[in-house]
Structures are given as C-alpha cells and as structure tokens.
N, C-alpha and C positions, 0 to 999 in steps of 0.2 A: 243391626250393623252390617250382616253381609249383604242384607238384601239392599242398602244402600250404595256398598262395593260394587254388588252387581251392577245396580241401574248408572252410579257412574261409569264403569265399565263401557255397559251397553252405550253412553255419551261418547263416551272418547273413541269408540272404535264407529260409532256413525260419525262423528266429525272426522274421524281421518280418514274413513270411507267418500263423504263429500269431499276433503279435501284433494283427495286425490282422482275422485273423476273430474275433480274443478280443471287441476292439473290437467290430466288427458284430453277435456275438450277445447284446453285452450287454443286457440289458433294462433298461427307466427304471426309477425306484428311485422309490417309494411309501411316505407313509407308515404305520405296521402299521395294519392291521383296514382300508384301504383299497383298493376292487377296481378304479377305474379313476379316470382321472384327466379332464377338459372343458378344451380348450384351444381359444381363440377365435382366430380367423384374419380381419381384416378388409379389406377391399377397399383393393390395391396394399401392404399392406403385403409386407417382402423377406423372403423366407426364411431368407438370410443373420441379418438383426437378430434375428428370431425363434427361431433356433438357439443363437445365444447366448444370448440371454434364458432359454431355456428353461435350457443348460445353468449358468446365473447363478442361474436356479432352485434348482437343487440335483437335479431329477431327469433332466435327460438326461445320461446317462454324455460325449456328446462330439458338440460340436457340429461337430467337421472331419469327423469320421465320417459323420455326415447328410448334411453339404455335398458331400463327396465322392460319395455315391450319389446322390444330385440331381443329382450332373453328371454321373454314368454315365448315370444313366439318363434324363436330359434332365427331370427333374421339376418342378427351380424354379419353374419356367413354368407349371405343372400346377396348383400347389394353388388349390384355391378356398376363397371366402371363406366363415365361416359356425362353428358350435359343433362340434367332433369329440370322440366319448370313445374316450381311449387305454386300453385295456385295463392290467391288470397283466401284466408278465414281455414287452412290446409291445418288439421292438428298433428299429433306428433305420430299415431298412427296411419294417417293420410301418407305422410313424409314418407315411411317404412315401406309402404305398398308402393309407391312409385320407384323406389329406391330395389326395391327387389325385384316390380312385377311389368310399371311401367317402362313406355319406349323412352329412352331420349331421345336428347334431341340430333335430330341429322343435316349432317351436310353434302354438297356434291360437287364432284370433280368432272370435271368432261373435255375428252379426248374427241379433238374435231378430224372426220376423215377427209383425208388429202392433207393434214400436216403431219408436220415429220416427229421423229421421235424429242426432237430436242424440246420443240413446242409444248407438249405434255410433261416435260419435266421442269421448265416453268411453270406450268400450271401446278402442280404437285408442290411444288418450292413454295407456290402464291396459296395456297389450300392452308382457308386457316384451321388452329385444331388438328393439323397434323405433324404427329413423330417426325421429323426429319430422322429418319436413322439411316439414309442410305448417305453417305457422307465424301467423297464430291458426289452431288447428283450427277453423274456421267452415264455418255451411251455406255463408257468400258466397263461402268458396276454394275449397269444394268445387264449386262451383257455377260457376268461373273454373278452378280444374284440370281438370275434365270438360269445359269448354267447352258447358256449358249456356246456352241463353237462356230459361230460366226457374228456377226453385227445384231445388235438389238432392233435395229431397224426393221419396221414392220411387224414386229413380234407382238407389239401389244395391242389390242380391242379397241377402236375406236366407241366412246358408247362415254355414257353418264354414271359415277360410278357414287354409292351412299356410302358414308361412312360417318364415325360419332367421335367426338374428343377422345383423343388416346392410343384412336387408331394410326398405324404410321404406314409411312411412303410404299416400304415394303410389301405390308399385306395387298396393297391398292395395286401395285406395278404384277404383282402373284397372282393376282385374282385377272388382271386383263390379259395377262399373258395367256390363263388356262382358256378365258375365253376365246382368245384368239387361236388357240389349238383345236377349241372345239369346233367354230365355227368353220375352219380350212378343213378340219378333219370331215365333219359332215358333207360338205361340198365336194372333195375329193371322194369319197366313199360313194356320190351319186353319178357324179360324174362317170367312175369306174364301171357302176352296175348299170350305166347307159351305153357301156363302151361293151361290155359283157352281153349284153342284150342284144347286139346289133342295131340299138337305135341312133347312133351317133358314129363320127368317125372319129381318129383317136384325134389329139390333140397335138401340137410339139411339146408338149412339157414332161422333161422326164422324171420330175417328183411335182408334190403338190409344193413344196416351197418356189418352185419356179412360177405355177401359177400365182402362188403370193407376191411375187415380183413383177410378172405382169398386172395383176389386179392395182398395185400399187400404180403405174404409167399409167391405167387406164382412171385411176382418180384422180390423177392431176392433170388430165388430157382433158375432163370436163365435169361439170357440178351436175349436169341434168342426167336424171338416171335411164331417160330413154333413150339417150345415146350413146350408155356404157355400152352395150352390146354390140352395135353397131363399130366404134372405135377400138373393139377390143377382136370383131372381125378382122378390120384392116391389119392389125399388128398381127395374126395368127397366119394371115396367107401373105405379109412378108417375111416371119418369120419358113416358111412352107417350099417358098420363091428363092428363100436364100440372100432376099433383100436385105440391106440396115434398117432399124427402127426409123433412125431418124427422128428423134423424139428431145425439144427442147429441154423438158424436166429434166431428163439423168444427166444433163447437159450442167444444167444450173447445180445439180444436187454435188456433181463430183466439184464441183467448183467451187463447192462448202461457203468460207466466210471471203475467198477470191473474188466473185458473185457480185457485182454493187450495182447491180439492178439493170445492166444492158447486156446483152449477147452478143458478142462479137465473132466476128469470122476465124479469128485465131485460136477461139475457144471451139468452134466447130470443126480445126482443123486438127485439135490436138491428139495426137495417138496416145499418148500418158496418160490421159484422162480415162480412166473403166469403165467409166461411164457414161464417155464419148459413142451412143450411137451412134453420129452421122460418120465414124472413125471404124468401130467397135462393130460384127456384126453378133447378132445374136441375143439375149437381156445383158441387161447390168447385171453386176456379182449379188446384189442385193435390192432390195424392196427401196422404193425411196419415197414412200410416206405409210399414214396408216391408211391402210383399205378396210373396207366395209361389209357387209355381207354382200352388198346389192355387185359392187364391184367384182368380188370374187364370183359369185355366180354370172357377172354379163363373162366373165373372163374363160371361163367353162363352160358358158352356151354363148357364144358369140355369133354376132346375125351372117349369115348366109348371101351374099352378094359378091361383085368381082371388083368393087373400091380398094384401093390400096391408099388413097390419098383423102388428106381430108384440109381445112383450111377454116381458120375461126372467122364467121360471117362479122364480127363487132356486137352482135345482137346478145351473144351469150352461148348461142347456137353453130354450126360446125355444116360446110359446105362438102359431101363427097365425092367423089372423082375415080373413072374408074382406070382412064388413062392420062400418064406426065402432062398432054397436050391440054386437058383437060381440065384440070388442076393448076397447070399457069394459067389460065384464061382467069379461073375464076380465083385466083391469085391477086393479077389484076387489080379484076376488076372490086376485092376486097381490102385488098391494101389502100383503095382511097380512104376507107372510113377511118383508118388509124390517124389522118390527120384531124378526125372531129372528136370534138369531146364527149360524143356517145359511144366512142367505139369501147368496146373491153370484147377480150379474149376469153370470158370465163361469165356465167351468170352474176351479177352483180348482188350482194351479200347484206343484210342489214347489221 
C-alpha cells in the first residue's frame, strides 16, 4: 500500500513538475503576421498589476508564472521604467530579462544650431513619450528651472539628445544646459591658456558669456563652418575700432513676434531695440540663437585679416571687404542676384 502512495506520489509531483515547465516555456501569444510586441512600464508602477493586465491582455500565457520567477529570482524590484519590445515565441523568463536587464526603447530630440530657444521648446512640446512637467513651456521657466539670472537664451546645447518613455522636459532641458557649460567652459579655459602663453592676443570679451553671444551672431551670420572664423574676425576688430555690429539677426531677434519677415529702415533706426546693433554699439544683452561648438571656437580663434565688411554673394557663401568703398561696390554688384530665384542669403537646407 505505501509503496503504491509512493509511486503515485512520485506521478503527481512529475506531472506538476511537467506542468509547470510546460507553463514557463510557453511563449506569449501574438497576433499572426506580428513579430514583436512594445509594452510600457512607468515609473512605481507593480509588477504584480502589470502581469495581470498583460495576462487580461490576452498575450501572456500566466501571470503566476511570471510572479513566481520574479520571486525566484528577486526581479520585481528590478524592472525599470521605459518602452521594451517583447520579441515573438519570448517566455515569461525572457519577459523578466528585458524588463530588468534589457535596453528600451529610445527616442530623440534635436536642437538645431542657429535656432532660438523657443524652437527647441516646440520640439520638446512635439517629443513624443515625454513628461511635459515644465508647465507653460516658457523661455521664463526655463530660465527659473536652470536657475538662470538672465535670459535662457543660448543656455542650452545645440546637439541630439536620447531619451526613453517617462523621461520628461526637465531632465532633457538639465542635461543640455550642463552641456552647454561644458562646452563654453572648455573653450573659454583654452582660449585663456592661449592668452597665458603668449600665443594669442587677448580678445574683447570680458567673460565667456559674451563670447556665447558673439558665437550666437556668428551662427546666424552663416551655416558653412569655414567662414565662422572668418565672420567672427570681422565682428572682433569692430568690436576693437569701436565700430557697431551692424548685424541684421539681433535686429530681427529684438523684434521678437514684431518681425513678419521684412527689415525695414525704421527698425534699423530704433534706439529702443537692445538689440539694435546698427543703434546699439557693442553685443546684444544676450545670445540670440543656440551656438555650437564649431561657432564658439571660430568666435575665440577668429581669422586674422583687416575685413570689417562682409556681403551675402546669393550662393550661400559671403563676399569680404576690407574698406566701405569696397564693400558697396560688391554690394552692388550682389544685390542684382536678390532679384533671381537662386539668390539665398544662407546655404540652402534640406
């Protein structure tokens, strides 16, 4: 009699031993012509709710099953927050490994240099999968998240930035800010140890935020990067001469949402404007796009020659000039091209 207890015994604990690897190798169930499945996991949510839900789904075969290898294997605690794709034929320990150890999925935001701050906080607005926590998106919160005591303008990193379901506006605007400290700081710190050397002479900017201001004119002055240096000359030996910029951007930029796409002479004559260089001598109070690395370094090694004038050819490209006379001629003789449909002021963009 016991020896029959036993051997049943021995039955029932190998069928539930099968049963329950049957369980664990099942794979989640898809439907046909589909190869993987995107399941969102966000910040505190329990494992537990989500195992049901899933198997509420219809595709996880068993959510005790999961539960239980979560607590072998100490998981729960594991998973992180963020987009995972579950593969097809993926069992429930497959699930757990991605959920703990696997990347999700990522997305990307990208801040273009030579646009202004407002620009990237549309973009940020339009990023999908992200927190909106900063609530109005404004330069003023920006400007109060950062812990700025001036304009947020220019403060944040032109550059492509990764980020995963869950993350928000904040960590994203934090993170380019620091890059953009780092990037000024490093340029600024060579710039110094080139002035300390005797290899250079000094500059007119009397901190690196003013070079972040000129670097800013010198991106909107032109898109090709061999004639940052060049462009960012001529503004240093007016700045040197005592001349005005003269520079249409800070023009347009203080003229905010004023602006509707033509320049006028009353707007180059306006003293009210801060941002009035052809008014104004000396930079504007503030940066008026994001600059780049390439910018900020033509804007600290700036080329060497006696141009003070320069004049958009229509090509993309920039005619320089080292005297007024000089300059009107090829004025001139560049202002025909604006009447043709190939002229642009700025390299043409795809």
């Amino acid at each position: 009699m016991l020896k029959k207890l036993f051997i049943l015994s021995l039955i029932s604990i190998a069928i539930l031993v099968s049963g329950a690897a049957y369980l664990v190798q099942q794979p989640i169930v898809l439907a046909e012509g589909e190869s993987s499945l995107i399941i969102e996991v966000n910040k505190g949510q329990n494992l537990s709710q989500l195992a049901y839900a899933w198997e509420k789904q219809g595709w996880l075969p068993s959510a005790k099953v999961l539960l239980i290898q979560a607590r072998l294997f100490d998981s729960a605690r594991k998973i992180k927050p963020g987009e995972f794709e579950i593969p097809a034929n993926a069992t429930s320990f497959e699930i757990l490994t991605r959920l703990t150890k696997g990347s999700s999925k990522r997305y990307k935001v990208s801040f273009i240099e030579g646009t202004r701050l407002k620009d990237a906080l549309i973009r940020l607005q339009q990023a999908p999968k992200l927190i909106q926590d900063v609530q109005p998106l404004t330069s003023a919160k920006v400007q109060t998240l950062l812990g700025l005591e001036s304009l947020a303008e220019g403060w944040v990193y032109p550059d492509t930035y990764v980020y995963q379901a869950g993350d928000s506006v904040s960590s994203i605007l934090k993170q380019a800010h620091q890059r953009m400290k780092s990037v000024l700081a490093e340029e600024w710190e060579i710039y110094l140890a080139q002035i300390a050397q005797k290899k250079i002479e000094k500059l007119p900017y009397r901190s690196a935020y003013e070079a972040l201001v000129m670097a800013s004119i010198v991106e909107k002055e032109t898109g090709q990067v061999s004639e940052r240096p060049e462009i960012a000359g001529v503004f240093v030996r007016r700045l040197q001469k005592n001349m005005r910029l003269e520079t249409d951007p800070t023009v347009i930029y203080g003229l905010g949402e004023a602006y509707k796409g033509n320049l006028r002479k009353k707007h180059l004559r306006d003293r009210s404007n801060p941002y009035n260089t052809y008014r104004n001598k000396g930079l504007p109070p503030t940066p008026i796009a994001l600059a780049g690395r390439a910018a900020i370094n033509a804007t600290l090694n700036p080329a060497s020659s006696k141009n003070l004038y320069f004049v958009a050819k229509g090509d993309g490209s920039h005619y320089f000039s080292a005297s007024l006379a000089e300059h009107n001629r090829a004025v001139r003789k560049y202002q025909i091209f604006r009447r043709s449909k190939e002229y642009r002021s700025a390299p043409a963009t795809n």
